[in-house]
C-alpha positions in Angstrom: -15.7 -19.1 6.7 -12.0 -17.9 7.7 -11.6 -14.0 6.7 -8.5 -12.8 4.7 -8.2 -9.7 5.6 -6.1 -7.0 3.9 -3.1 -5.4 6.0 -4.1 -1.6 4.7 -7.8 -1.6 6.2 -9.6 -1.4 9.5 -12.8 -3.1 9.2 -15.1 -0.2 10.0 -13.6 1.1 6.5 -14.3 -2.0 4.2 -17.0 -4.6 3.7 -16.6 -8.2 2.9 -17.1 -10.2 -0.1 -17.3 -14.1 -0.2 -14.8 -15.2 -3.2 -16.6 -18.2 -4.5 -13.7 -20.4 -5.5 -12.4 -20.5 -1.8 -15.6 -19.6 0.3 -13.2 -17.0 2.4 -14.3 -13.5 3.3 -12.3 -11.0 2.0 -12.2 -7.2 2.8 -13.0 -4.7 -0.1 -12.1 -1.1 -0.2 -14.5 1.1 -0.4 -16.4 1.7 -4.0 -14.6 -1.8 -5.3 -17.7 -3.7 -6.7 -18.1 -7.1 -5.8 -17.2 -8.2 -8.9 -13.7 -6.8 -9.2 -13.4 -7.7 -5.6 -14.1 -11.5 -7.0 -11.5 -10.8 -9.4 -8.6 -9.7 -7.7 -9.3 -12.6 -5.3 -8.6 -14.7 -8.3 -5.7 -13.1 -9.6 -4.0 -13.5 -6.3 -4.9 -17.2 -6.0 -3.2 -17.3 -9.2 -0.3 -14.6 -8.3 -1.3 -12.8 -11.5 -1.1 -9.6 -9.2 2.0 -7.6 -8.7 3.3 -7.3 -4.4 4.5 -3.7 -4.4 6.5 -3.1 -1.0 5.8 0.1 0.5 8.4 1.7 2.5 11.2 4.7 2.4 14.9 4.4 2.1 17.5 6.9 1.5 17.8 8.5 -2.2 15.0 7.5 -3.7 11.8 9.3 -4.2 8.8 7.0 -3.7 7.9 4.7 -1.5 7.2 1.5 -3.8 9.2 -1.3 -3.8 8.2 -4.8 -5.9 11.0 -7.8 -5.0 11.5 -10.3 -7.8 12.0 -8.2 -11.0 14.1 -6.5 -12.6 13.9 -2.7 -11.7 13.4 -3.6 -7.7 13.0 0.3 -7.2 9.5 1.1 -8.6 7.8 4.8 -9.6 4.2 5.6 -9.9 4.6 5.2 -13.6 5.2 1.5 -13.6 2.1 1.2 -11.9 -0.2 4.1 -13.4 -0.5 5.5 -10.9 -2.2 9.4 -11.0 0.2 12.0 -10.8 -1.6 13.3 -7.3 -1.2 10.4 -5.7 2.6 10.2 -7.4 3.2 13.8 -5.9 1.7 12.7 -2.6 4.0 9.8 -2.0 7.1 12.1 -3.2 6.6 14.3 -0.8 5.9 11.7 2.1 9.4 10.1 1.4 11.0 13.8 0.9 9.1 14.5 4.5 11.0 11.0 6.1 14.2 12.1 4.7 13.8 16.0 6.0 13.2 14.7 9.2 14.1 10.9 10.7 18.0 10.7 11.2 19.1 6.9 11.1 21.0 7.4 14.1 18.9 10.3 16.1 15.6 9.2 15.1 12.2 11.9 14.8 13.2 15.4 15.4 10.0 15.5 16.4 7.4 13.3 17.8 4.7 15.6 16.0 6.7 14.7 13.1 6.5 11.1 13.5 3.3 11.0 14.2 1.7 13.2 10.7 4.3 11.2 8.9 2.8 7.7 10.2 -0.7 8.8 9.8 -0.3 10.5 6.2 1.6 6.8 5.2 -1.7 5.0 6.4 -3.4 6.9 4.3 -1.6 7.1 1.2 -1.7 2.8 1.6 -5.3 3.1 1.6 -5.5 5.4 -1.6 -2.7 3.6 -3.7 -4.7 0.3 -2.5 -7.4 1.5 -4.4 -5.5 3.2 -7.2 -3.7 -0.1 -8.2 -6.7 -2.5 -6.9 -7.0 -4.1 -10.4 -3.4 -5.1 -10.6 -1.2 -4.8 -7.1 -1.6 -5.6 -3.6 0.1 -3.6 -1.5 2.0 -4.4 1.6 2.6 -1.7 3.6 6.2 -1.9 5.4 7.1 1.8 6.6 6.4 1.1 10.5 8.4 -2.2 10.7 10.9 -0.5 14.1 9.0 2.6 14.4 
């Protein structure tokens, strides 16, 4: 068996699943049943499930991204996503833009570092939010 896993966990955090269509492992967040994990397997064989980028740029107030539509820049409503996790992302992107100049960098390393951290968290709790229709591809350390 090859494993597939996902880009958002570390394995200690998930357990694996075997999808019985393509005998591959997968990684499941935690409280995901086996059967939805079986599931969203399938609907990603069958690209049924949405790709939402996740990463910050200037003026806009949440990090989700989905290429290949219409809207391009996406909110926690398109998604359903809970108002706490909404708030939580809004503030992360606010943080970014409070602190990282494009041309100076972190003001602090401190900073930097609580910003990383709180974004590999927030990928792990939208990840589970949107399990059902979304994978989600974390992008906000690409030239950190």
């Amino acid at each position: 068996m090859t494993e597939r896993p996902s880009p958002n966990q570390s394995a200690s955090e998930a357990r694996r699943v075997v999808d019985p269509m393509t005998q591959l492992e997968v990684l499941v967040p935690p409280d995901i049943t086996d059967e939805r994990a079986i599931e969203h397997a399938r609907k990603e064989r069958n690209g049924e499930l949405h790709r939402i980028r996740f990463f910050v740029d200037w003026g806009h107030n949440y990090p989700l991204w989905e290429s290949f539509t219409d809207k391009y820049v996406m909110e926690p409503d398109d998604y359903g996503i809970s108002l706490q996790i909404g708030q939580r992302l809004n503030e992360w992107s606010r943080f970014w833009q409070q602190h990282f100049d494009p041309f100076d960098g972190w003001d602090t390393q401190e900073n930097k570092g609580f910003w990383l951290t709180t974004g590999d968290e927030l990928v792990r709790l939208l990840e589970i939010e949107v399990y059902d229709i979304a994978v989600v591809l974390p992008q906000f350390r690409q030239g950190e």
